[in-house]
C-alpha positions as CSV (number, residue, x, y, z in Angstrom):
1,X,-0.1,4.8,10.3
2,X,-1.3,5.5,6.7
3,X,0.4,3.7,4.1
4,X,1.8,5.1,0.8
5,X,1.2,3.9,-2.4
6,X,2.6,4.2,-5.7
7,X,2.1,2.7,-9.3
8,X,4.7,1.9,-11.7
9,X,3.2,2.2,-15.2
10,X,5.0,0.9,-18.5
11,X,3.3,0.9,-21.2
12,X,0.3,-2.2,-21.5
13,X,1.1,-3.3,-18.3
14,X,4.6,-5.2,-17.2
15,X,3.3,-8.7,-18.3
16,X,4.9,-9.2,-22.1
17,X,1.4,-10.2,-23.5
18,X,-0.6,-7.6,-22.0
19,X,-1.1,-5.5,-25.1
20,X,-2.9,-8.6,-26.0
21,X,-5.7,-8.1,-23.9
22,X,-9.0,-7.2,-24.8
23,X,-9.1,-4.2,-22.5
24,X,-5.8,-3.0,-23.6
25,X,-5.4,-0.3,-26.0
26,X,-2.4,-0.7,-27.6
27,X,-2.9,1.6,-30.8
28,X,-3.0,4.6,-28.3
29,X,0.0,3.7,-26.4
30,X,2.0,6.5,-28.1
31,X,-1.0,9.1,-27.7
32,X,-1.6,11.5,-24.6
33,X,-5.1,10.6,-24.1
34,X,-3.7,7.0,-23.2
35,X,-1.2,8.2,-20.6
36,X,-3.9,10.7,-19.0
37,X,-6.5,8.1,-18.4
38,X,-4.2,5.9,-16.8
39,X,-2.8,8.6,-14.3
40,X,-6.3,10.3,-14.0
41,X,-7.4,6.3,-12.6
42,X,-4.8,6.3,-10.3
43,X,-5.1,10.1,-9.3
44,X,-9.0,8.6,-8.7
45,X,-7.3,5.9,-6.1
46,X,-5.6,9.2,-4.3
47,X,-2.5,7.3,-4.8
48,X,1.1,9.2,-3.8
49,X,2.2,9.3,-7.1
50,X,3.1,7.4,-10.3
51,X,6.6,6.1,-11.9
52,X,7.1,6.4,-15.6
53,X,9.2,3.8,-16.7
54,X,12.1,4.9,-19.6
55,X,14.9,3.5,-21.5
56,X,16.8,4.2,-24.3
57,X,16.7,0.7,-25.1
58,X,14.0,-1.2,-27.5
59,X,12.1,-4.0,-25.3
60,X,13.2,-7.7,-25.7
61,X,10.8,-10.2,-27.0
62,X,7.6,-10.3,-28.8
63,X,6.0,-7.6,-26.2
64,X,5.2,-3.8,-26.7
65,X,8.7,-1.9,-28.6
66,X,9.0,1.6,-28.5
67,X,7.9,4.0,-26.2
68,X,7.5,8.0,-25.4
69,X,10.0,10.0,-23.2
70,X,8.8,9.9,-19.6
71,X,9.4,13.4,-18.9
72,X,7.3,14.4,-21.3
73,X,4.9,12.1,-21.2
74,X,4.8,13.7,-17.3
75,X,4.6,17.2,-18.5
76,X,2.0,16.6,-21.0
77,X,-0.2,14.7,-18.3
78,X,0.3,17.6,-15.5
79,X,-2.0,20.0,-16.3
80,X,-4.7,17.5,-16.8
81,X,-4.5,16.3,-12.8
82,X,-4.6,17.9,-9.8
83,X,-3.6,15.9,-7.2
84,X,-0.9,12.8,-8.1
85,X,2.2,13.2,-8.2
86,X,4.2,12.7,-11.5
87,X,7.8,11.0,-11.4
88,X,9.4,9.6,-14.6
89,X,12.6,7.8,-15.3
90,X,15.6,9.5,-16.0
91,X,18.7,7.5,-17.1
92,X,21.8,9.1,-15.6
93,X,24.3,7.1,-17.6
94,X,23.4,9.0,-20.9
95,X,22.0,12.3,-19.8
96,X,23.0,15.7,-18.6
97,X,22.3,16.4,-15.1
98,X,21.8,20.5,-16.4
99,X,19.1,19.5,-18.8
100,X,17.4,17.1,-16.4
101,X,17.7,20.0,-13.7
102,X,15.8,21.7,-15.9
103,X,13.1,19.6,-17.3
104,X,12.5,18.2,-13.4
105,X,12.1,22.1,-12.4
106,X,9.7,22.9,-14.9
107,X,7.7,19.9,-14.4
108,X,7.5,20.7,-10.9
109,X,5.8,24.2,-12.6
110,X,3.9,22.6,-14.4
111,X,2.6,20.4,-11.9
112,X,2.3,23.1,-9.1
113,X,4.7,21.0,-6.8
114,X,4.2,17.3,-7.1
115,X,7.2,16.6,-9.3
116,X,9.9,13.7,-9.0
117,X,12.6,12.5,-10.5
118,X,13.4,8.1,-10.9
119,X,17.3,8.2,-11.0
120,X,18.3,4.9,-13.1
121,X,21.8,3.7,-14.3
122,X,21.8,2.0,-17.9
123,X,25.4,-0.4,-18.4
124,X,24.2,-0.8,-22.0
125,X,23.6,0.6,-25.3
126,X,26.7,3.2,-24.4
127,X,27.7,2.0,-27.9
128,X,25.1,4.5,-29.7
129,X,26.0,7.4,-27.6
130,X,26.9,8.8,-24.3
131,X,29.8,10.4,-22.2
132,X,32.6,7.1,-21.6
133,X,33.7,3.7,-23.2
134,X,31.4,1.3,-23.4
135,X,32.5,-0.6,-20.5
136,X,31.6,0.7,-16.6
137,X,31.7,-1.5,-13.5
138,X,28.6,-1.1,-11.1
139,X,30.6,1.0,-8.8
140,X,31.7,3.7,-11.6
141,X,27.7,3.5,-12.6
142,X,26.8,4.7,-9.0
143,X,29.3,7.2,-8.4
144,X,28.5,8.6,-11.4
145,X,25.0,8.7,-10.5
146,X,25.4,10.2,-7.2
147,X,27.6,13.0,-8.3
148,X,24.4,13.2,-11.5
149,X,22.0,13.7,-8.2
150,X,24.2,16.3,-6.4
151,X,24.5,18.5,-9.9
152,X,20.9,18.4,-10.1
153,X,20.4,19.1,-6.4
154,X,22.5,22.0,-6.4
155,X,21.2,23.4,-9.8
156,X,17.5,23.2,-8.6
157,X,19.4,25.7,-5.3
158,X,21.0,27.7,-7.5
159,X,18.2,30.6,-7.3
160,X,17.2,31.7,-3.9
161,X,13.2,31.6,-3.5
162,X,13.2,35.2,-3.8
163,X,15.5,35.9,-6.2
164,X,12.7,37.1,-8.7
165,X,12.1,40.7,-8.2
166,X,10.2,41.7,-11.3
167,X,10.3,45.4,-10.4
168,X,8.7,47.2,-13.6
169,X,9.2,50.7,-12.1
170,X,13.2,49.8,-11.7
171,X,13.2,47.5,-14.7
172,X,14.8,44.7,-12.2
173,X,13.7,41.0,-13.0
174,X,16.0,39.2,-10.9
175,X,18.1,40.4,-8.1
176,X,21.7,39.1,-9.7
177,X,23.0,38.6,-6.0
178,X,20.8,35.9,-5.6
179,X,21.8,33.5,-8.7
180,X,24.7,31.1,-7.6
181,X,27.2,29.7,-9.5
182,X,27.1,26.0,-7.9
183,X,31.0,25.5,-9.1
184,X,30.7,21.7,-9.7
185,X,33.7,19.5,-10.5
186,X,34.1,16.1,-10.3
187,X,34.8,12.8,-11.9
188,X,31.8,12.8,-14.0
189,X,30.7,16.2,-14.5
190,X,32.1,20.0,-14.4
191,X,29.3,22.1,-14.1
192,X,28.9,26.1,-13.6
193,X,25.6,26.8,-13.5
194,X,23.4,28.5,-12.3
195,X,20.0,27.3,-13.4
196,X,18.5,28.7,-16.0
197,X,14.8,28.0,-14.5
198,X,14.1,29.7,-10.9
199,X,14.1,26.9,-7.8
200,X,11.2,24.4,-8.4
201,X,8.5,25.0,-6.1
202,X,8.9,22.4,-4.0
203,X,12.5,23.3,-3.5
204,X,13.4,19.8,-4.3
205,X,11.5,17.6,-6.3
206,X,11.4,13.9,-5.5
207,X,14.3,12.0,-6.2
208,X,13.5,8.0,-6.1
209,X,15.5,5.0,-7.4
210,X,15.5,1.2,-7.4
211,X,17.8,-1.0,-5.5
212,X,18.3,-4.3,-5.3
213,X,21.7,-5.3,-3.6
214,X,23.8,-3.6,-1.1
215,X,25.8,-1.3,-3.2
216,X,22.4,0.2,-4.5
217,X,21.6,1.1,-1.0
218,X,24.5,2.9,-0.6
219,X,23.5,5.4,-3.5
220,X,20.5,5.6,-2.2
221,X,21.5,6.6,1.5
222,X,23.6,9.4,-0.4
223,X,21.1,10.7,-3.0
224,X,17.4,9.6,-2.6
225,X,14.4,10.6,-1.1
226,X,12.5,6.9,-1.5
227,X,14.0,4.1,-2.2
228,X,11.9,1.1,-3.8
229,X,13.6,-2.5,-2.7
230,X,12.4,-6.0,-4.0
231,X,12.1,-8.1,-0.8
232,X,10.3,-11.8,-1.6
233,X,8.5,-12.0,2.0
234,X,8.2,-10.0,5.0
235,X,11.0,-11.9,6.5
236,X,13.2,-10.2,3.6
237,X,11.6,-7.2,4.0
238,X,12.7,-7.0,7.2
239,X,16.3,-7.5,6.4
240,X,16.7,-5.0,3.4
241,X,14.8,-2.3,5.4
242,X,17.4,-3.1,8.4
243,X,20.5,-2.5,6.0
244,X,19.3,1.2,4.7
245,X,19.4,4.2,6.7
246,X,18.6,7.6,6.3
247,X,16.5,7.0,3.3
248,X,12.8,8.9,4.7
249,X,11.0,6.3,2.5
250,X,11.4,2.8,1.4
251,X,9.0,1.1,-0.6
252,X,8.8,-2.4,-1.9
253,X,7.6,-3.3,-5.0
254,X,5.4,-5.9,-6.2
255,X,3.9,-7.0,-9.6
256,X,0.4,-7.6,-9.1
257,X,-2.1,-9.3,-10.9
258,X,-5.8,-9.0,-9.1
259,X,-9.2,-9.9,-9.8
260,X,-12.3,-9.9,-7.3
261,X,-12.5,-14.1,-7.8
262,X,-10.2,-16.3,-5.8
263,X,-8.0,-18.0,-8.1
264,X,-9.1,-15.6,-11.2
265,X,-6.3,-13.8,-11.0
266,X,-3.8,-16.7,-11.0
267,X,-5.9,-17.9,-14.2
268,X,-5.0,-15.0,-15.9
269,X,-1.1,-14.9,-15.8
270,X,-1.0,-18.4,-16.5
271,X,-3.4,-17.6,-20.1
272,X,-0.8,-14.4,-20.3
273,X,2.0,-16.8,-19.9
274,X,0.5,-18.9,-22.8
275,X,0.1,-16.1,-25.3
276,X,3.9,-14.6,-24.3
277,X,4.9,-18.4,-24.9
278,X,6.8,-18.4,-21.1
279,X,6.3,-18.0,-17.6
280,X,6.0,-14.3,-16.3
281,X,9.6,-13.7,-14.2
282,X,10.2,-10.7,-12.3
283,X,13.1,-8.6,-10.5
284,X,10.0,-8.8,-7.6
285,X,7.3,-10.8,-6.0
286,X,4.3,-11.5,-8.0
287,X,1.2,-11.3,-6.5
288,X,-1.9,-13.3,-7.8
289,X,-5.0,-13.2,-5.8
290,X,-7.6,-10.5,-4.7
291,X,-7.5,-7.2,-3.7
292,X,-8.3,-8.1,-0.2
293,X,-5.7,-11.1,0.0
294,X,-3.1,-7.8,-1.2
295,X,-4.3,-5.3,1.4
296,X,-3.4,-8.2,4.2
297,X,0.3,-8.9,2.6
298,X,0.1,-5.0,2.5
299,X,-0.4,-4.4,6.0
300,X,1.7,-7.8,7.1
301,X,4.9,-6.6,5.4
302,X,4.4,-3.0,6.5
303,X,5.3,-4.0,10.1
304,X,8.9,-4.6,8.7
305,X,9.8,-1.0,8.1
306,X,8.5,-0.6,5.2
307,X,7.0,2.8,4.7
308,X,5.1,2.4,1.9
309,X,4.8,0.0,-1.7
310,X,4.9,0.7,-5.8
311,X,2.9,-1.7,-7.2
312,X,3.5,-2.4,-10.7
313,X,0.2,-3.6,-12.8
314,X,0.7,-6.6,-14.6
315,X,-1.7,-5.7,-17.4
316,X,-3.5,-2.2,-18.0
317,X,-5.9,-1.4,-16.9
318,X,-7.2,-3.8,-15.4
319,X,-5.0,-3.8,-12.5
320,X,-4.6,-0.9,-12.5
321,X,-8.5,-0.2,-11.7
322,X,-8.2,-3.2,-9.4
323,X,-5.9,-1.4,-7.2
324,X,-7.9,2.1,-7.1
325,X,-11.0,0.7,-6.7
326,X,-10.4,-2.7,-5.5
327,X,-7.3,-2.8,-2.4
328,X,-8.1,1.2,-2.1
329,X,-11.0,0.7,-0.2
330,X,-9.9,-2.3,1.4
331,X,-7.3,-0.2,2.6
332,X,-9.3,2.4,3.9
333,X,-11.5,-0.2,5.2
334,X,-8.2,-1.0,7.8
335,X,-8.7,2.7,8.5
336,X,-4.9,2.9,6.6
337,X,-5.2,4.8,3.8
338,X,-6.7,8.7,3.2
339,X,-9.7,9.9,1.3
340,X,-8.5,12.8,0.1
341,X,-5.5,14.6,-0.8
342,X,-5.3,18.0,1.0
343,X,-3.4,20.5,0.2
344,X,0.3,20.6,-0.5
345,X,2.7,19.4,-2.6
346,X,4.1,15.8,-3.2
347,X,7.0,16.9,-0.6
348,X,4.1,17.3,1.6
349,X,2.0,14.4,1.1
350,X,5.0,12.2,1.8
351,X,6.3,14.0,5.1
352,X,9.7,15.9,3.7
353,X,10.0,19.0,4.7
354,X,10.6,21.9,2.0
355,X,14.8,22.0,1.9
356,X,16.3,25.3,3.2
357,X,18.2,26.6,-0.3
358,X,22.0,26.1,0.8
359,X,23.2,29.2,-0.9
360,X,20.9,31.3,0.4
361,X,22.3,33.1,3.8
362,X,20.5,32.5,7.0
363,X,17.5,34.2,8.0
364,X,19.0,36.7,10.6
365,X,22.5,36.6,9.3
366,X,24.0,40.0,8.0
């Protein structure tokens, strides 16, 4: 079975002191160029598709601060690929699901199908802005959430396929019949629509989230294509992937930290951890050790109903390049991953069929 394979990119890298490397590039972190070269390496590995990380939050500590909006960032890096699939971070907590609908639609454009969407609930900084009081339980966050996905969902339906006419003899653009009000009302939202930008053309685009407990998996049963979890072995693996279901893809995500020598890697983070002035901690497993050493915990773990993994690179690029050109081949090597894209969008590439619109009438009905 071929695996799937994602990166998680933020900025220098997810180590603190990675900007502090003599490979980083840290005066270029806020350019285009930056962001291109780093999804043009992993579009060179073939990999599924990237995740760019977003907050509207300033980062703790003495590590990068400041960063770009991920959606653009995506749209700005589409044209300049072909293959990878682009998936920033939205924050659903202090966002409209219309404007997202939007912005994930025209990526999707923009991108000629290999769009996505990372669904993520923020608790903080409601003090500067946002919809509700300052104070939301976890449950609240989720609902919320899951009603944000469902807008979206039904906004990205709201135009049938072939709703465009663009008859210049008649002077008909649109054939009105086929635009849907989606009539949303809930808790969290009360929403018209329809769209103002025609259905993406993947139907719909990726929508991905992180879990990490039980209630998490819950959302994600109701509003996600891929789930990434944070299991520490493949014991735990085994366990989370047994308590989710009817999620097509879950991935677990590691922080990784490779070099070709044994022990190089480990020697590494600990002269990171000396520059950040503390250990490296992490919501997942860190992995120290070679690209070959990964590819084995790879294929191990994958035996526990794991469909597929988003690494996260501890510093850029370095591992970054050590997973498209180091575990890569080692993968391929195991006969387990492709060498080459083919044709079709990200829906495609990971299996999901193309969503029937809901408000478009049956073929064969009258």
């Amino acid at each position: 079975m071929t695996l799937h394979l994602a990166v998680a990119l933020d900025g220098a890298g997810w180590h603190p002191a990675a900007w502090r490397e003599p490979d980083a590039r840290p005066a270029e972190l806020f350019t285009a160029r930056y962001w291109t070269d780093l999804v043009r390496e992993a579009e060179h590995g073939l990999l599924d598709f990237v995740t760019i990380e977003d907050s509207f939050g300033l980062q703790d500590g003495d590590q990068v601060r400041g960063r770009l909006d991920a959606t653009l960032i995506a749209a700005a890096v589409a044209p300049r690929t072909s293959g990878i699939g682009l998936v920033p971070t939205v924050l659903t907590t202090h966002t409209e699901p219309f404007h997202i609908a939007k912005a994930i639609a025209t990526l999707d454009y923009a991108s000629t199908g290999r769009a996505g969407v990372r669904v993520r609930i923020s608790p903080a900084h409601t003090e500067h802005f946002g919809r509700r009081p300052a104070e939301q339980d976890l449950g609240d966050l989720l609902d919320e959430a899951a009603d944000y996905v469902e807008v979206v969902r039904r906004l990205w339906d709201s135009w049938e396929d072939d709703a465009e006419i663009r008859d210049a003899a008649t002077g008909r653009f649109v054939d009105r019949d086929k635009l849907h009000y989606i009539d949303f009302a809930g808790r969290w939202f009360t929403v018209k629509g329809p769209s103002i930008t025609p259905r993406p053309p993947q139907g719909q685009p990726l929508v991905v989230a992180l879990a990490h407990a039980a209630p998490v998996y819950r959302f994600a049963e109701r509003a996600v294509d891929v789930v990434f979890v944070t299991p520490r072995d493949a014991d735990d693996a085994a366990l989370i992937t047994g308590q989710i279901t009817g999620v097509p893809h879950v991935f677990a995500d590691l922080t990784v930290f490779l070099d070709e020598r044994a022990g190089a890697a480990a020697d590494r983070l600990a002269r990171l951890d000396d520059l950040a002035g503390s250990p490296f901690t992490s919501d997942t497993t860190v992995f120290t050790g070679t690209p070959a050493e990964l590819a084995d915990l790879l294929l191990a773990w994958q035996d526990n109903g794991l469909t597929g993994y988003r690494l996260r690179p501890g510093a850029l690029p370095h591992d970054l390049t050590a997973i498209t050109r180091g575990l890569v081949p080692e993968l391929r090597a195991h006969g387990r991953f492709r060498r080459a894209y083919g044709a079709g969008t990200l829906r495609d590439r990971l299996g999901l069929a193309r969503p029937a619109n809901r408000y478009a009438a049956p073929q064969g009905a009258s």
